[in-house]
C-alpha positions, -999 to +999 in steps of 0.1 A: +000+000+000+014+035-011+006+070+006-018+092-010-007+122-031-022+155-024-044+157-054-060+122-039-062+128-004-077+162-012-107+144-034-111+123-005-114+149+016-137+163-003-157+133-007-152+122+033-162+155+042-195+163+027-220+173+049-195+179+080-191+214+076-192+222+114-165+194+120-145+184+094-112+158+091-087+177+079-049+170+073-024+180+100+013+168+108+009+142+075-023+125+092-061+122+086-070+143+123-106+154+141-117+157+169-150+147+185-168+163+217-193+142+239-219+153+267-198+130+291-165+107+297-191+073+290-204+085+256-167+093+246-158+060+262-184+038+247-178+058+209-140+046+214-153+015+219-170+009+193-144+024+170-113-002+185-136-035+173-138-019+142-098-008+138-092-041+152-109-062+124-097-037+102-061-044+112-058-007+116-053+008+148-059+052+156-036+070+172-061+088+198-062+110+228-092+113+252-096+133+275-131+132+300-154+140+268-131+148+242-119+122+218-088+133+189-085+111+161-056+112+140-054+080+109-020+073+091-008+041+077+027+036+093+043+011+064+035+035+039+051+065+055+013+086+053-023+089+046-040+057+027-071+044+009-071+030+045-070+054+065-103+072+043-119+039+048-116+043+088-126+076+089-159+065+070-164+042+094-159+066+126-184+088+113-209+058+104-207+054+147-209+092+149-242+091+132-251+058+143-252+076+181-262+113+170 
């Protein structure tokens, strides 16, 4: 698997991004980042929850900070040195939960 180029990770941006104009992922530091806010520490708890099982059958594990109701997301693939078709298909996949518990 190869990193994205920018002309690829900006059309999935665009694509990933539609209809999140209030919170959109964005690219910082070389990685796929957002960052989610919950009423409470259990709702950001049980959302990280649900997004491990599926980064763990997916083989592809966020790098993530929480913090009581705050949860930061931030999606690179490591053995191709940036941002993959992988990573875009995680992110999908967050936001499926997101509006799965909205």
């Amino acid at each position: 698997m190869e990193a994205l180029g920018l002309a690829a990770i900006q059309r999935y941006l665009g694509k990933l991004n539609e209809g999140l104009q209030d919170n959109p992922w964005v690219i910082r530091d070389e990685k796929l980042h957002k960052e989610f806010v919950f009423s409470n520490f259990v709702e950001a708890f049980g959302f990280m929850t649900q997004a491990a099982i599926i980064a763990e059958s997916m083989n592809h594990h966020p790098e993530w900070f929480n913090v009581y109701s705050t949860v930061k997301i931030r999606l690179s693939t490591h053995d191709a040195g940036g941002v993959t078709d992988k990573d875009f298909n995680l992110a999908e996949k967050v936001e499926a939960i997101i509006q799965s518990i909205s």
